[in-house]
C-alpha positions as a printed Julia matrix, in Angstrom:
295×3 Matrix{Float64}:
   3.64    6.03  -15.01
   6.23    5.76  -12.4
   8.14    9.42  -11.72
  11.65    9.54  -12.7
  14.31   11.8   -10.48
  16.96   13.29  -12.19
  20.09   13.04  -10.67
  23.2    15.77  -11.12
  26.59   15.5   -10.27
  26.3    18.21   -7.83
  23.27   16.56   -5.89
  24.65   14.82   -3.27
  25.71   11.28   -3.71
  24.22    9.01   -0.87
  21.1     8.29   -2.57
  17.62    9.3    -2.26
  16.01    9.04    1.11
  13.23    7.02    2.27
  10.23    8.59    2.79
   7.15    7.31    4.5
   4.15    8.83    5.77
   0.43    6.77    6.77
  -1.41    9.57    7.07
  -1.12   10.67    3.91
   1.7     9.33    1.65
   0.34    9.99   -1.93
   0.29   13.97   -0.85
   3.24   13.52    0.35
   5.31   11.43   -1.86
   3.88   13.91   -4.54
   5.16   17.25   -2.26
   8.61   15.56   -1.69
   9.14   14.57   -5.55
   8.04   18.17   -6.28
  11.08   19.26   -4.26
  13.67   17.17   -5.7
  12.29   18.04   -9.39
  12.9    21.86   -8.4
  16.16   21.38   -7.36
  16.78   19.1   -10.41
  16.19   22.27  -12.19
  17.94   24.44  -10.43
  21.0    22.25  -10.57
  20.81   21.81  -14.85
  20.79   25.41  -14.81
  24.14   25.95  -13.0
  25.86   22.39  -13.7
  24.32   21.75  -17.23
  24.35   18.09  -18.48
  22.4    15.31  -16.21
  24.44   12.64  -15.64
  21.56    9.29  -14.85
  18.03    8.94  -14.69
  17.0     7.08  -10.82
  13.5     5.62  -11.11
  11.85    5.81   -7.82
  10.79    1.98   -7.36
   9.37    1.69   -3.79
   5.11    1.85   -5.04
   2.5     2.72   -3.05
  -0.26    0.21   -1.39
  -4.22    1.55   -2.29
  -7.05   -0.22   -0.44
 -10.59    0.0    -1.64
 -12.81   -2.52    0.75
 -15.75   -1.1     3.38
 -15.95   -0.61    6.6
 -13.69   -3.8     8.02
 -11.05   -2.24    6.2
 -11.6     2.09    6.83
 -10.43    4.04    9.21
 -12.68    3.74   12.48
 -14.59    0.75   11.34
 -18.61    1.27   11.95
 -18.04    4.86   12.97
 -18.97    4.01   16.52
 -16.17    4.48   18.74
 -15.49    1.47   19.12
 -14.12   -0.85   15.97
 -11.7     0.15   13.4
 -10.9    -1.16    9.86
  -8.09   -3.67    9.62
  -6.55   -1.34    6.38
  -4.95    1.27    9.54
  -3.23   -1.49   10.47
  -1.49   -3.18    7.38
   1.09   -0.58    7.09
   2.8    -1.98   10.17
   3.94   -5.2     8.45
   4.96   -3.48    5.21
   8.4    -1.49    3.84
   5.76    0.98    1.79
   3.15    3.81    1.82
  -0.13    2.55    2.64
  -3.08    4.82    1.6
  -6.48    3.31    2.95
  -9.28    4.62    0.44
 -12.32    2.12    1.88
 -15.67    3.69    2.98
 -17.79    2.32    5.35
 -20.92    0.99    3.9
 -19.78    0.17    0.49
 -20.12   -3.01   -1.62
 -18.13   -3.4    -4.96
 -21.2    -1.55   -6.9
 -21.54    1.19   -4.57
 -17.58    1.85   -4.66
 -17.85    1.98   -9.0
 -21.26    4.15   -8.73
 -19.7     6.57   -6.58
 -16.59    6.7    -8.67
 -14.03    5.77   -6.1
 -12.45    3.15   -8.37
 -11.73    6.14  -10.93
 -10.59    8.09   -8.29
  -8.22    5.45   -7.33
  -7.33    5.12  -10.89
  -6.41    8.66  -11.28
  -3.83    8.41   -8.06
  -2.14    4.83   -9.02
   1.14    4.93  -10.48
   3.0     2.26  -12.86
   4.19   -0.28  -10.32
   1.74    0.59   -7.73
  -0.43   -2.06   -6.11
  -4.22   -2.2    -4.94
  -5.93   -4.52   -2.86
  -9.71   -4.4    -3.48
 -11.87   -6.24   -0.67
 -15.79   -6.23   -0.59
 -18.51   -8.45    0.1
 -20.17   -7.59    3.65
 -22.65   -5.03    1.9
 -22.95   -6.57   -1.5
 -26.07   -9.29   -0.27
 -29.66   -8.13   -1.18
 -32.48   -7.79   -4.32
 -31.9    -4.63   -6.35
 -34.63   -5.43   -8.24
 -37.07   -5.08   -5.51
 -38.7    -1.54   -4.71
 -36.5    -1.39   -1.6
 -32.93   -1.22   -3.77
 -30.22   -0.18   -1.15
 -27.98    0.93   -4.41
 -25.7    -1.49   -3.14
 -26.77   -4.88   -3.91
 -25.02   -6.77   -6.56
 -27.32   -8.74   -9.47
 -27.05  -11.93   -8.26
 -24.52  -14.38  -10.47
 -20.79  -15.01  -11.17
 -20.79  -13.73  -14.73
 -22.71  -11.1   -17.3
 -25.85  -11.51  -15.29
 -27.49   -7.88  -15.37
 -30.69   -6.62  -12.93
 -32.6    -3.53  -13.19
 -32.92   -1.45   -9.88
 -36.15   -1.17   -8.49
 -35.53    2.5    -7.52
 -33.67    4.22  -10.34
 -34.12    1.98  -13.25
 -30.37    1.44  -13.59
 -28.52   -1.62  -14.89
 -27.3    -3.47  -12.16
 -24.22   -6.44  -12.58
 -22.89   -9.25  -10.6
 -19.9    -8.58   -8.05
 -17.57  -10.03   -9.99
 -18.89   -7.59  -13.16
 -18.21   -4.45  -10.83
 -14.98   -5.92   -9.75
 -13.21   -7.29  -12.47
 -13.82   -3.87  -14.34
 -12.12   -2.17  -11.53
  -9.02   -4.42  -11.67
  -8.95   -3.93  -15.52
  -9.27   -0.25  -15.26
  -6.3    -0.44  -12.69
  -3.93   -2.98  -14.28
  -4.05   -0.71  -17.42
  -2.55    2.02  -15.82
   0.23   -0.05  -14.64
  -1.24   -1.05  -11.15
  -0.96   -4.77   -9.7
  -4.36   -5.72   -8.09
  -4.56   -8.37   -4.93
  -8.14   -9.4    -5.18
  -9.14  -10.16   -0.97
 -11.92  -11.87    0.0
 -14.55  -10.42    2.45
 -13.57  -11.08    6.05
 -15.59  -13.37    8.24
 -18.17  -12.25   10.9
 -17.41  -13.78   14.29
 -17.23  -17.55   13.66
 -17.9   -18.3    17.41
 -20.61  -16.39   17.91
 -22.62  -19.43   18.24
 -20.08  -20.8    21.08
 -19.23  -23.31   18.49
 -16.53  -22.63   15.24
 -18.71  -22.1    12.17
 -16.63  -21.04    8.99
 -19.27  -21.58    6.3
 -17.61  -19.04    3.73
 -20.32  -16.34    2.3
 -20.33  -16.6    -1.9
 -18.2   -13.7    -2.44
 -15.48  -15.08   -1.49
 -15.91  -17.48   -4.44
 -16.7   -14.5    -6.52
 -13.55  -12.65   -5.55
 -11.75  -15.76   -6.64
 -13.01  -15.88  -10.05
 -13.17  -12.79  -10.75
  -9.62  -12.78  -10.23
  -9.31  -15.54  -12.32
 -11.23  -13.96  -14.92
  -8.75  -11.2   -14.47
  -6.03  -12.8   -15.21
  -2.36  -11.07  -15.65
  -1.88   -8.27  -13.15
  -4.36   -9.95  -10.37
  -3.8   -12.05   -7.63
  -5.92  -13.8    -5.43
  -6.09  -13.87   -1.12
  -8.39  -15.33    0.93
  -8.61  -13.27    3.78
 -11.68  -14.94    4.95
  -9.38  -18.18    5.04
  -6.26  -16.52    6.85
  -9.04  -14.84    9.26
 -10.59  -17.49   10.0
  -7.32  -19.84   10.9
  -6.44  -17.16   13.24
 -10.0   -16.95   15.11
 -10.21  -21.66   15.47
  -6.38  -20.7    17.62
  -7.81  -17.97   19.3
 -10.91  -19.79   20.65
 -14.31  -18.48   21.72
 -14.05  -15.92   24.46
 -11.1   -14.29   22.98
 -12.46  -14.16   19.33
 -15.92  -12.86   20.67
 -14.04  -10.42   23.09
 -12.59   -8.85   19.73
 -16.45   -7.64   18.59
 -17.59   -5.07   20.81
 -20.95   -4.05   18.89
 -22.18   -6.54   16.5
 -20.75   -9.37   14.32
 -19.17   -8.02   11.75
 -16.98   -4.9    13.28
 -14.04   -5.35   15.25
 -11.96   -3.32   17.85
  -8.76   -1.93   16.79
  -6.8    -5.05   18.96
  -9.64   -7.38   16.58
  -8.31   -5.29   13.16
  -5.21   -5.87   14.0
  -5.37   -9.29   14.73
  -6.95   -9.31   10.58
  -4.25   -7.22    9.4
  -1.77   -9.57   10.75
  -3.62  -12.0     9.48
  -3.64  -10.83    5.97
   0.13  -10.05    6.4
   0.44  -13.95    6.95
  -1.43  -14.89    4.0
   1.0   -12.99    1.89
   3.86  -14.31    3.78
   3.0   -17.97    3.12
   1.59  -17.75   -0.04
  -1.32  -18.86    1.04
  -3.34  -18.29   -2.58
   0.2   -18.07   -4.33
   2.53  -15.16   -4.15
   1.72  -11.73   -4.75
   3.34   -8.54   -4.88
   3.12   -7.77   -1.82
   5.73  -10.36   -0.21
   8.52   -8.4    -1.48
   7.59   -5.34    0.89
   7.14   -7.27    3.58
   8.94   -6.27    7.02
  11.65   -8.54    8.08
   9.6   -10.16   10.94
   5.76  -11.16    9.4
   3.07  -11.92   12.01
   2.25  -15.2    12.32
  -0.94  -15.66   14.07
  -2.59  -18.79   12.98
């Protein structure tokens, strides 16, 4: 649920401030709402009878994705996750929960969907992006724990290591945006972004099958979910960037960029919204004043 402020007539008048903080906003927003609900009490105490209730309606952005989107990217040095970014192009809180490493089964084993559940607020809206480590054969003897059973629906697998049940990506993610819709949360459902489409020397943009899941899983969804196709927006940017500068933005490998590369995808992103690329999501209204464009 959303937290309500009480307001007195001897608080002062001029509103409550904006508060903003990308390090940690959730512990902070929660710190600074603790403070006004003290002095909310303090104040019925000597002035009696509250006068209006203020609902605080500026929500917080969530991200749950891997290691394109977490802070420091591969955890090399040298890339960084385009979700440290994102918060540049937006009026609101950003609070970047993606691991490195993590595919959409991984991130509901490990419990970092109910985590992200427990922190969301009515109003609040999460952007769930995975795909880059959801590929491989869990039934084999070799199970990563992070491969997806391969399908678009109710398909289930069996792990060749543990024994578990394993479902499709669109399973593990739908459930998450169900989970998170029910406690008031609006869910943007992102596509994986692209490796480095000219890493051939010529554009290739053959999109990977998650990013068809991620669409119909938000379509499976339904109310409360929106679609984006990152890949889409990413890609647009890279075919006007051209070759050397797109391959100058992956230092290490093909799928990790440099901070100047996860900004160029944040940006990107920030366009997508912008134009309504997919349709319009929640997210437009908390756009800043002056959106990227970069493609």
């Amino acid at each position: 649920m959303r937290t309500i402020i009480i307001v007195y007539r001897s608080a002062c008048r001029s509103g409550i401030p904006h508060f903003r903080s990308h390090l940690n906003p959730d512990r902070s927003i929660m710190h600074f709402t603790s403070a006004l609900a003290l002095a909310s009490l303090a104040a019925l105490q000597v002035s009696g009878t509250p006068v209006e209730l203020v609902e605080r309606a500026t929500p917080t952005l969530y991200l749950a994705g891997d290691s394109t989107m977490a802070k420091d990217g591969a955890n090399d040095g040298d890339t960084d996750g385009w979700g440290q970014y994102i918060g540049n192009y937006l009026t609101i809180p950003v609070v970047n929960k993606a691991i490195g490493g993590r595919s959409a089964r991984s991130y509901t084993d490990e419990g970092r969907f109910t985590e992200i559940a427990g922190l969301v607020q009515s109003g609040d809206i999460v952007v769930i992006e995975f795909g880059h480590n959801d590929g491989g054969t869990p039934v084999s003897s070799t199970d990563n724990l992070r491969s997806d059973c391969p399908g678009a629906g109710s398909e289930t697998c069996i792990s060749g290591v543990t024994g578990a049940t394993v479902y499709t990506f669109v399973h593990y993610v739908e459930a998450a945006a169900k989970t998170l819709i029910a406690k008031g949360a609006q869910v943007i459902l992102s596509s994986q972004t692209p490796n480095n489409l000219w890493e051939t020397g010529t554009f290739v943009a053959t999109a990977p099958r998650f990013v068809g899941y991620q669409k119909t899983a938000a379509e499976e969804v339904g109310t409360g979910a929106t679609f984006v196709d990152h890949f889409q927006a990413v890609a647009n940017a890279y075919l006007k960037r051209g070759s050397v500068k797109t391959n100058a933005l992956y230092p290490n490998d093909h799928t990790h960029t440099s901070p100047t590369g996860a900004i160029l995808v944040a940006q990107s992103f920030a366009q997508a919204i912008n134009v309504a690329l997919n349709g319009t999501t929640p997210l437009k209204s908390y756009l800043t004043a002056s959106p990227p464009v970069v493609w």
